[in-house]
VMD Tcl script that builds the backbone (N, CA, C; Angstrom):
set m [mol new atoms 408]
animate dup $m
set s [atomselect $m all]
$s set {name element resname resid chain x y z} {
  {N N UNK 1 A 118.720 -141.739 2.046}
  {CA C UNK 1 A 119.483 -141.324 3.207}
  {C C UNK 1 A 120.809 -140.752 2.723}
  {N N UNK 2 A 121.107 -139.482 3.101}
  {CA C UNK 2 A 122.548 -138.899 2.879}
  {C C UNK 2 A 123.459 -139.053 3.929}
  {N N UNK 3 A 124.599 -139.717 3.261}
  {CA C UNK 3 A 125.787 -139.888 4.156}
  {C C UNK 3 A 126.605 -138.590 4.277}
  {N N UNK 4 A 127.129 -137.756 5.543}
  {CA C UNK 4 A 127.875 -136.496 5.169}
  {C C UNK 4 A 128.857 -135.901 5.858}
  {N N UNK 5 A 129.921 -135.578 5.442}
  {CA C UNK 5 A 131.184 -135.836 5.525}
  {C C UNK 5 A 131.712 -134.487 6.836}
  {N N UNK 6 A 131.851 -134.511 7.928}
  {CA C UNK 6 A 131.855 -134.648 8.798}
  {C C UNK 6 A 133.491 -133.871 9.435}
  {N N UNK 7 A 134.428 -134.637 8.443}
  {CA C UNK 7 A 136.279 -134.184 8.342}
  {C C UNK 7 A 136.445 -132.648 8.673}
  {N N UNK 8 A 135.385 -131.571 8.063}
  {CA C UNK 8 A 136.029 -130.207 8.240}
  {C C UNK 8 A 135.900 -129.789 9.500}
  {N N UNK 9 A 134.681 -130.537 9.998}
  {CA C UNK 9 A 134.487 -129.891 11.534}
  {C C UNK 9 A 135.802 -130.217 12.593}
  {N N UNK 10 A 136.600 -131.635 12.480}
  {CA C UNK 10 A 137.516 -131.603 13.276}
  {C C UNK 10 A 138.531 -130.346 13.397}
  {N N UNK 11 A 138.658 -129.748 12.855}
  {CA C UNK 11 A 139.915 -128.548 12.649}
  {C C UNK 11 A 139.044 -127.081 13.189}
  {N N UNK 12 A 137.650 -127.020 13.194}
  {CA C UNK 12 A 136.952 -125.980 13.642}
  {C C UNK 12 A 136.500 -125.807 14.685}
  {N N UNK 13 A 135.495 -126.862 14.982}
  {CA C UNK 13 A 134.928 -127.208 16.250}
  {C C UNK 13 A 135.311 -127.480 17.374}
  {N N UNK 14 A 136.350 -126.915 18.124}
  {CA C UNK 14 A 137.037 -127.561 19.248}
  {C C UNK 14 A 136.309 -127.435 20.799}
  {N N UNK 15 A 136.616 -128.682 21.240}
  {CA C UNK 15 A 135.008 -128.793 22.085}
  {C C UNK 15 A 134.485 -130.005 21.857}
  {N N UNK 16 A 134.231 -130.364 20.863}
  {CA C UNK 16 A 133.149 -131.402 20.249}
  {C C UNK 16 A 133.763 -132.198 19.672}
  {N N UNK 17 A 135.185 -132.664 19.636}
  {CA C UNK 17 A 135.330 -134.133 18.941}
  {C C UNK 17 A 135.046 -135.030 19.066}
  {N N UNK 18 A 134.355 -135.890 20.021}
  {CA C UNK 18 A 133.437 -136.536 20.221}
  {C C UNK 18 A 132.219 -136.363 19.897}
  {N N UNK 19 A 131.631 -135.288 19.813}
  {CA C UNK 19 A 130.430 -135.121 19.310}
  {C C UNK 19 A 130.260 -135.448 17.780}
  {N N UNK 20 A 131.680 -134.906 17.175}
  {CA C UNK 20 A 131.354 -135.295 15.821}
  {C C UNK 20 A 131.655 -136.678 15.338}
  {N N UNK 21 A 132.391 -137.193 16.674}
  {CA C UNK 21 A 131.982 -139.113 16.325}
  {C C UNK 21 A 131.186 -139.443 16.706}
  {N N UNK 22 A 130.447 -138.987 17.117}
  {CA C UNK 22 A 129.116 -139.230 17.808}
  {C C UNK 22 A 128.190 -139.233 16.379}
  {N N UNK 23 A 128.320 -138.012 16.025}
  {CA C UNK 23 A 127.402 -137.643 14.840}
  {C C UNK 23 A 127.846 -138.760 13.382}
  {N N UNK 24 A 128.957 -139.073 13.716}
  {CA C UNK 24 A 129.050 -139.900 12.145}
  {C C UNK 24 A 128.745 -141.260 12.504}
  {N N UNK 25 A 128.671 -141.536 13.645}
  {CA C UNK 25 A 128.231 -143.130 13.999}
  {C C UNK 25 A 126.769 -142.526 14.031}
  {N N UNK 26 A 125.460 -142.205 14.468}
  {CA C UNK 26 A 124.692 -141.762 14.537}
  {C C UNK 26 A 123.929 -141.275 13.591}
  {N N UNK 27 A 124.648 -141.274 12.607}
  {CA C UNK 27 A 123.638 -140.160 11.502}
  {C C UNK 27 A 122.576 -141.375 10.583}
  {N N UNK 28 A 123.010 -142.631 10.799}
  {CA C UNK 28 A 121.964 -143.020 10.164}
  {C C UNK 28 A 120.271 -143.105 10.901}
  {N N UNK 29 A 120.638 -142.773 12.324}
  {CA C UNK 29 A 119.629 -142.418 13.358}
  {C C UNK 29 A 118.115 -141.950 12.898}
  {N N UNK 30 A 118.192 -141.457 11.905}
  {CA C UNK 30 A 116.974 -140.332 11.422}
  {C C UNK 30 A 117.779 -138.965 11.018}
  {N N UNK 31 A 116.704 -138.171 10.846}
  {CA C UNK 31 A 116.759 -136.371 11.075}
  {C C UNK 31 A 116.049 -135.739 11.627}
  {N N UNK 32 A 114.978 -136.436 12.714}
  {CA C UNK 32 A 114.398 -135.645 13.310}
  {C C UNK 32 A 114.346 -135.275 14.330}
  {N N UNK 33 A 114.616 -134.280 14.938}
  {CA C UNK 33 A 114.232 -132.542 14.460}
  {C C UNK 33 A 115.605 -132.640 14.034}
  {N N UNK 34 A 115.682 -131.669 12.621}
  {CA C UNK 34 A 116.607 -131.424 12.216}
  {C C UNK 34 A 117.803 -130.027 13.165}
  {N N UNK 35 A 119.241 -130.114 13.161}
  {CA C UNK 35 A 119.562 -129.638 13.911}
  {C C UNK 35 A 120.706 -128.745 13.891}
  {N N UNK 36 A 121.200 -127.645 13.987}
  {CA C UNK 36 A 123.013 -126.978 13.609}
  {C C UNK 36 A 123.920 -126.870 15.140}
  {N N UNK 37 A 125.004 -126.857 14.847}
  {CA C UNK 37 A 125.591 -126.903 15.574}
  {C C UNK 37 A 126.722 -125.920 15.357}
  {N N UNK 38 A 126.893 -124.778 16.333}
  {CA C UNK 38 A 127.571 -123.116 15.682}
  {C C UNK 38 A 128.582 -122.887 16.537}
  {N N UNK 39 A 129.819 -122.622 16.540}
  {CA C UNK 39 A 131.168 -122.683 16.815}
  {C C UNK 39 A 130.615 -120.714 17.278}
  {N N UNK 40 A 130.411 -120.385 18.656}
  {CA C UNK 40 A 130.057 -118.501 18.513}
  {C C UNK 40 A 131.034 -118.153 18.661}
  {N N UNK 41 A 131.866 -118.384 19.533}
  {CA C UNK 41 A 133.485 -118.392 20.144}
  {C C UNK 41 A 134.567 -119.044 20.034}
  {N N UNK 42 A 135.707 -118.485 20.722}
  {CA C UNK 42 A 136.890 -119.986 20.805}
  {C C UNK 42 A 135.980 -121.186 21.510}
  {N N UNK 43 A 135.527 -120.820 22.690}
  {CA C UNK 43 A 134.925 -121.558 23.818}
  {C C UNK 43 A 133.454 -121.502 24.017}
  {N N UNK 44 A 132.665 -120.768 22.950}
  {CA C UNK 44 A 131.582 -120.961 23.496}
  {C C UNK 44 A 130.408 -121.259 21.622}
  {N N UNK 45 A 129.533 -122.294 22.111}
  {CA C UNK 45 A 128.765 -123.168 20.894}
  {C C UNK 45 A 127.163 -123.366 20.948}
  {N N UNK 46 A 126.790 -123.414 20.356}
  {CA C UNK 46 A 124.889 -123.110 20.333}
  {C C UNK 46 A 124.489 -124.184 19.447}
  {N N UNK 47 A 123.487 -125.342 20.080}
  {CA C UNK 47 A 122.945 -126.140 19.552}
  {C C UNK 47 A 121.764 -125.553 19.288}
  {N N UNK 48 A 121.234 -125.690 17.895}
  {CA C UNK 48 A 119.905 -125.236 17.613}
  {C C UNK 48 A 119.063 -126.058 16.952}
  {N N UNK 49 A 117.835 -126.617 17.443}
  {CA C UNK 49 A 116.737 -127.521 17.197}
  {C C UNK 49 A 115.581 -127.274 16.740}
  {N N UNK 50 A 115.110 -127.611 15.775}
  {CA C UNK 50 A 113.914 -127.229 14.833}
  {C C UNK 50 A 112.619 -127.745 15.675}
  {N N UNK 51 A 112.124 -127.139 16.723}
  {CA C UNK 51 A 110.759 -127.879 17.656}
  {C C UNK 51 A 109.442 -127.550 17.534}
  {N N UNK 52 A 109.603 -127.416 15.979}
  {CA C UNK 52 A 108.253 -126.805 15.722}
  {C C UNK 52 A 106.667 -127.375 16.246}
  {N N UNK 53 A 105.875 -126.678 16.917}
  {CA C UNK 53 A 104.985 -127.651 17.760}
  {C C UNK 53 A 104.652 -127.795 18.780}
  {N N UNK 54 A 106.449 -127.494 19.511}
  {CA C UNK 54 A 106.332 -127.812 20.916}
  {C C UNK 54 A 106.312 -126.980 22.011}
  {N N UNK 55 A 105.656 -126.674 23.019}
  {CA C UNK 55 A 105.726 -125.686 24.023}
  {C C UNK 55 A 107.129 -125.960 24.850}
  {N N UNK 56 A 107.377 -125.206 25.785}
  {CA C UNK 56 A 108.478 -124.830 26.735}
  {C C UNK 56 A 108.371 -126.223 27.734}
  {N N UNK 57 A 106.511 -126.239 27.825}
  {CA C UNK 57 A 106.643 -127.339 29.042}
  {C C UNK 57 A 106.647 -128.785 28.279}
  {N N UNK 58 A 106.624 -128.899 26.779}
  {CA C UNK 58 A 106.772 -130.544 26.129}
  {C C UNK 58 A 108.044 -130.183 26.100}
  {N N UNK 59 A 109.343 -129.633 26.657}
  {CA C UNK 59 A 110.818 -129.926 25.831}
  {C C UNK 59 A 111.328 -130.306 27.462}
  {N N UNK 60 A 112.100 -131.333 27.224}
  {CA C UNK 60 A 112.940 -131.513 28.302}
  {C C UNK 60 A 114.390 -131.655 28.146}
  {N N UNK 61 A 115.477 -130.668 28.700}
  {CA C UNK 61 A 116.963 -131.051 28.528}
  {C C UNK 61 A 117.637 -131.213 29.559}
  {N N UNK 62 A 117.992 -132.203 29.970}
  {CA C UNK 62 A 118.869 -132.836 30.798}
  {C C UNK 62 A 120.508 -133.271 30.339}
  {N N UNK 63 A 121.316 -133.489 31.354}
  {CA C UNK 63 A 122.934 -133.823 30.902}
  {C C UNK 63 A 123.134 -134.351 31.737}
  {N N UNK 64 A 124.086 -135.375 31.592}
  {CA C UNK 64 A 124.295 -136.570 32.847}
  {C C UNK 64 A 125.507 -136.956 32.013}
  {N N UNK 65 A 127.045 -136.755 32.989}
  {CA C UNK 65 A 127.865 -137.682 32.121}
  {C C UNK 65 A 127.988 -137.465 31.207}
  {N N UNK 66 A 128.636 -136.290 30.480}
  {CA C UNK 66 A 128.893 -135.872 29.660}
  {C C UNK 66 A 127.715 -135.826 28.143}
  {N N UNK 67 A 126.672 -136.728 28.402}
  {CA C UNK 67 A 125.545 -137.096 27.137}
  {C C UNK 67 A 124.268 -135.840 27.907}
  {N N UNK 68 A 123.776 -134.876 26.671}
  {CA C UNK 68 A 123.336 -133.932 26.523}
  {C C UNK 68 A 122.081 -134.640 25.901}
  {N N UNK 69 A 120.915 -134.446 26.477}
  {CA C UNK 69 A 119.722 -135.269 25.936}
  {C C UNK 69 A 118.749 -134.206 26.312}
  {N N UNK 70 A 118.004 -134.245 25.179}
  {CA C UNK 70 A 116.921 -132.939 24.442}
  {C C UNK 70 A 115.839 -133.898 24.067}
  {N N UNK 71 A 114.363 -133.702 24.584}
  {CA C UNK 71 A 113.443 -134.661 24.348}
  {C C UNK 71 A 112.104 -133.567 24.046}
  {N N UNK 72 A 111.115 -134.384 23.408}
  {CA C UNK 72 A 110.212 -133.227 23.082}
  {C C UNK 72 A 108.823 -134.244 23.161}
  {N N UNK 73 A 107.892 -134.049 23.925}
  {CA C UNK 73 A 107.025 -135.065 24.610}
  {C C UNK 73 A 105.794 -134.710 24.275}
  {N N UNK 74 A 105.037 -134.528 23.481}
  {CA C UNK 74 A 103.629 -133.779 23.516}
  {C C UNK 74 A 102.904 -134.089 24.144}
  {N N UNK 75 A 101.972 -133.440 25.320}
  {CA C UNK 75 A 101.103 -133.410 25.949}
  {C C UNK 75 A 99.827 -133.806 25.868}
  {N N UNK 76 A 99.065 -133.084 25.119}
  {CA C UNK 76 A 97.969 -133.401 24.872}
  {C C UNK 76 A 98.355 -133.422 23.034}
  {N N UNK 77 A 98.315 -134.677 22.367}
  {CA C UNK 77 A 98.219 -134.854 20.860}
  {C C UNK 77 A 97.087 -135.141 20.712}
  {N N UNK 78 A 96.395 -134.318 19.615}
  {CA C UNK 78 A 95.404 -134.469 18.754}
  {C C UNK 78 A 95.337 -134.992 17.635}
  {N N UNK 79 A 96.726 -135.832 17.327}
  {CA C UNK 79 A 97.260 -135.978 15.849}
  {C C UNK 79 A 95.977 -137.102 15.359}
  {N N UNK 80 A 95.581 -137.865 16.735}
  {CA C UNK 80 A 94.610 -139.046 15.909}
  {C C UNK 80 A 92.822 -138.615 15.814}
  {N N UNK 81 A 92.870 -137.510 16.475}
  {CA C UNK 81 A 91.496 -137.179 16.158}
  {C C UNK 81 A 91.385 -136.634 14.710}
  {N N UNK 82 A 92.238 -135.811 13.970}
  {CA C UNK 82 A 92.549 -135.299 12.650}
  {C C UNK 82 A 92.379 -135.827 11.610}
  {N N UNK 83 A 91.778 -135.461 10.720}
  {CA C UNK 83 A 91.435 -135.939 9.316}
  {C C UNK 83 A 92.300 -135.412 8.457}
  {N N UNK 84 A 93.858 -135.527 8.147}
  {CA C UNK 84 A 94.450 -134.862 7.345}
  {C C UNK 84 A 94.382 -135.660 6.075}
  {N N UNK 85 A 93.880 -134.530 4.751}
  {CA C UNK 85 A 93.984 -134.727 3.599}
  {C C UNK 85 A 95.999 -134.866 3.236}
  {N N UNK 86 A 96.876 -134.206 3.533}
  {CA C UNK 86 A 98.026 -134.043 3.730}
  {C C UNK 86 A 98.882 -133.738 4.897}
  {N N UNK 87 A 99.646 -134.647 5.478}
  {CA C UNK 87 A 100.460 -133.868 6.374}
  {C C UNK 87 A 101.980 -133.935 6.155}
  {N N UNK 88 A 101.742 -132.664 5.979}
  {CA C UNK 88 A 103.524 -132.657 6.133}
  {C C UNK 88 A 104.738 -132.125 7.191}
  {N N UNK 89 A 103.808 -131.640 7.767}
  {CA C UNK 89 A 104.235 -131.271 9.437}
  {C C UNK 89 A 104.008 -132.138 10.604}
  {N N UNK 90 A 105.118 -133.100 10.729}
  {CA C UNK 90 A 105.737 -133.992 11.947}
  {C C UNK 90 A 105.051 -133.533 13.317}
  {N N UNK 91 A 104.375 -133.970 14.299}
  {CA C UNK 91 A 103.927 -133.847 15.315}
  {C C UNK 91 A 104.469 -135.159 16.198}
  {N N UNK 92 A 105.473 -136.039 15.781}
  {CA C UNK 92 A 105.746 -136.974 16.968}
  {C C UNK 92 A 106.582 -136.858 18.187}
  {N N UNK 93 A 106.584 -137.303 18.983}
  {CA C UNK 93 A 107.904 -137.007 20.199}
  {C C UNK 93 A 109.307 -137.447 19.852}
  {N N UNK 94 A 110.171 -136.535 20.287}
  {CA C UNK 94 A 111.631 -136.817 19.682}
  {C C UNK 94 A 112.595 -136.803 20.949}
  {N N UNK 95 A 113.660 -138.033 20.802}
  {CA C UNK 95 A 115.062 -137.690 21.630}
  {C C UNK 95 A 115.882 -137.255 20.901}
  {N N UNK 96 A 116.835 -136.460 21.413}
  {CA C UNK 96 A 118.174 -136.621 20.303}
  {C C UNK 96 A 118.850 -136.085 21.589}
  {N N UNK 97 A 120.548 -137.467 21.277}
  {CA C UNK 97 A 121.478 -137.103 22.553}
  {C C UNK 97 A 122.543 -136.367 21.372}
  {N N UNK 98 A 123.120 -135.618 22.343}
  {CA C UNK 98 A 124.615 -135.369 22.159}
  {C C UNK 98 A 125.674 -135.535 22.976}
  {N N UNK 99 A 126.856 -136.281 22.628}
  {CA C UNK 99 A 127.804 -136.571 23.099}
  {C C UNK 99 A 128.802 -135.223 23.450}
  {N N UNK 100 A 129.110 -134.651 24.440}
  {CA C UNK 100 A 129.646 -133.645 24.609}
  {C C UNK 100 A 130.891 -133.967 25.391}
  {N N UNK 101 A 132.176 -132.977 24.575}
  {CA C UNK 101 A 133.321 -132.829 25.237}
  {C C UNK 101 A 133.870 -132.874 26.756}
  {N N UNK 102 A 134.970 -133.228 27.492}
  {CA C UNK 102 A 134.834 -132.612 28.715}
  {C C UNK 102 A 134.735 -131.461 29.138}
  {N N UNK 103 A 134.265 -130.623 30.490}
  {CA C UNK 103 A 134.323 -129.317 30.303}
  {C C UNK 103 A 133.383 -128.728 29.709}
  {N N UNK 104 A 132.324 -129.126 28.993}
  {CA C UNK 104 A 131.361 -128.179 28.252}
  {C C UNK 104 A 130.626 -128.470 29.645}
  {N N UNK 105 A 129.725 -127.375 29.704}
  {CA C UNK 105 A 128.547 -126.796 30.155}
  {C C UNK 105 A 127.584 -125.915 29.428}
  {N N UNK 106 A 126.403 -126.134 29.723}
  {CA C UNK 106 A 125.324 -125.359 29.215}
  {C C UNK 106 A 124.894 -124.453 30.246}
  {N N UNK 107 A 125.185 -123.235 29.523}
  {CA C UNK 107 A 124.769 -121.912 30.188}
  {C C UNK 107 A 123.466 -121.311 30.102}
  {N N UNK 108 A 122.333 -121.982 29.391}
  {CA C UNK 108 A 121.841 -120.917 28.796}
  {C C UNK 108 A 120.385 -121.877 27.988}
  {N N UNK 109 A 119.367 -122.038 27.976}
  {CA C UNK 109 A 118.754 -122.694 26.206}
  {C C UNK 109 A 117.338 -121.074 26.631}
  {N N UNK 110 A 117.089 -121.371 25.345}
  {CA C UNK 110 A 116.137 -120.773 25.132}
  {C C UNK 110 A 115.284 -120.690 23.306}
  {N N UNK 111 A 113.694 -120.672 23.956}
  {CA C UNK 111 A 112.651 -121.410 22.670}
  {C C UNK 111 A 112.332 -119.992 21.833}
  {N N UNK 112 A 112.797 -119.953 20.590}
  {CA C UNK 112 A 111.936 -118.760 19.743}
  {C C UNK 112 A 111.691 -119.243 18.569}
  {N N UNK 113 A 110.264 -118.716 18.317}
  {CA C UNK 113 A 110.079 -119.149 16.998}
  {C C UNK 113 A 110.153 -120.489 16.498}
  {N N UNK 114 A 110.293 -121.584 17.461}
  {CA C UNK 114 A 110.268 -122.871 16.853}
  {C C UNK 114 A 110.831 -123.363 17.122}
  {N N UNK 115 A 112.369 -122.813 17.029}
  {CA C UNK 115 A 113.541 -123.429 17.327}
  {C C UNK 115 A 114.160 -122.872 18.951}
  {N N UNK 116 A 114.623 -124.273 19.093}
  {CA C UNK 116 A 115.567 -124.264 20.641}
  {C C UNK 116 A 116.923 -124.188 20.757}
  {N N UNK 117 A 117.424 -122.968 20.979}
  {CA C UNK 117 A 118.794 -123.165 21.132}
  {C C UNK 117 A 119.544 -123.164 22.954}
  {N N UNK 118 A 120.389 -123.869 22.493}
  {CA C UNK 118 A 121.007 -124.358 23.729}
  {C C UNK 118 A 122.733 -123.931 23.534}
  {N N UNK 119 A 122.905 -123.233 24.445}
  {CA C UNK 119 A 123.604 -122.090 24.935}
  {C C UNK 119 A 125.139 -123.433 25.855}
  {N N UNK 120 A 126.600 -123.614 25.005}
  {CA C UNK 120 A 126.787 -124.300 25.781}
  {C C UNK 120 A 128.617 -123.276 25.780}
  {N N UNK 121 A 129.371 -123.457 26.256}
  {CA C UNK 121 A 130.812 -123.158 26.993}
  {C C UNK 121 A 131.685 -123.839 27.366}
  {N N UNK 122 A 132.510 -124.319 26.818}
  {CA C UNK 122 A 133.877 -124.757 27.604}
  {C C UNK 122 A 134.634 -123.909 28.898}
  {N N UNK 123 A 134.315 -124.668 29.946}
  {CA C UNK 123 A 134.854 -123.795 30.983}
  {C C UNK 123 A 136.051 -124.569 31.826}
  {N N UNK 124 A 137.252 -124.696 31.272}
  {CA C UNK 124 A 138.244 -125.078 32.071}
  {C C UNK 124 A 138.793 -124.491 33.413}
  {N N UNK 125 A 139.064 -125.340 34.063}
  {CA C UNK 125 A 139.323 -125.466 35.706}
  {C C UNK 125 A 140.811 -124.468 34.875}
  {N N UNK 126 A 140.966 -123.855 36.085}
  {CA C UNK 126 A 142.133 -123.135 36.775}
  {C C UNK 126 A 143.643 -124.052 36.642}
  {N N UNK 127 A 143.068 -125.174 36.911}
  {CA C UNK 127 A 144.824 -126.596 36.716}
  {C C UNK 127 A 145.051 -126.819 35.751}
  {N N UNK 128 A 143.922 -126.561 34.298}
  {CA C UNK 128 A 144.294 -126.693 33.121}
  {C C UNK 128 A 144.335 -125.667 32.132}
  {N N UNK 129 A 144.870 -124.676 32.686}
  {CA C UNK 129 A 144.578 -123.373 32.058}
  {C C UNK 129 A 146.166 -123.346 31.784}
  {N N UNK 130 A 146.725 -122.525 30.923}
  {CA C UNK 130 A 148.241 -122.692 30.872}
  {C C UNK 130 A 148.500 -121.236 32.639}
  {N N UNK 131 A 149.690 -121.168 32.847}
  {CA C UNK 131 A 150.349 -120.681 33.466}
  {C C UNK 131 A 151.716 -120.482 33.357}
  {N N UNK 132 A 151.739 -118.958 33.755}
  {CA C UNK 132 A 153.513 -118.628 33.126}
  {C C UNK 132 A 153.977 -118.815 34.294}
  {N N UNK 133 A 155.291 -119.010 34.774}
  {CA C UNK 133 A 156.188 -119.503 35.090}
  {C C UNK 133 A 157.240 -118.466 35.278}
  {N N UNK 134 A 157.618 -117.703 36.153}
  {CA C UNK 134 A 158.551 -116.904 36.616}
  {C C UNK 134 A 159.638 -117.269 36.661}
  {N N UNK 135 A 160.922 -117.100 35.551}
  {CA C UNK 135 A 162.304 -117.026 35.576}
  {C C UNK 135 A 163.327 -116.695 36.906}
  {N N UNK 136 A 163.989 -117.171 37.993}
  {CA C UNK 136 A 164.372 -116.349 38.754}
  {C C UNK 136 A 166.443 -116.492 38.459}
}
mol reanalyze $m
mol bondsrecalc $m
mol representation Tube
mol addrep $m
């Protein structure tokens, strides 16, 4: 198991500081599906999930309360009828939460090629936006 150091993202990632305590309490969790997490904007970030396997209708993503939960359910598994001489391709069902900032929203996911990315934005209210202030 690799322990991994986690420190540079605070100064980059803004949005997600919680997420990345999330991720360092968490990481002894597993790795599966392995996963990145991409800074596109000041304000806007793309979770991307390795779902190799899974159709559109086995993935489920829900958010409740700030926790971002991505599940991958297979339908019909054949894994036990199979006679594999080797497997090295994972077919089990997976959760993985993420702890998300206030203010994030997900705009967006979408499945290619395997992987799921999830489309998310910091969208601050209007009261916390700065505002200038007219001298009179």
């Amino acid at each position: 198991m690799h322990n991994f150091d986690f420190s540079p993202l605070y100064g980059s990632v803004i949005g997600f500081d919680r997420l990345v305590n999330f991720l360092e309490i968490g990481q002894n969790n597993g790795n599966y599906p392995p996963y990145n997490v991409e800074l596109v904007s000041e304000h806007k970030y793309c979770i991307s999930i390795v779902v190799a396997g899974f159709t559109n209708s086995e993935l489920d993503i829900t958010m409740h309360d700030n926790m971002l939960v991505v599940k991958g359910i297979h339908i019909d598994s054949h894994q036990n009828s199979k006679n594999y001489l080797y497997q090295g391709i994972t077919e089990h069902n997976f959760e993985r939460k993420f702890q998300l900032s206030e203010h994030i929203q997900i705009t967006g996911a979408n499945l290619e090629y395997g992987i799921l990315y999830i489309h998310l934005e910091r969208i601050l209210p209007d009261t916390l936006k700065p505002r200038r202030i007219e001298i009179k």
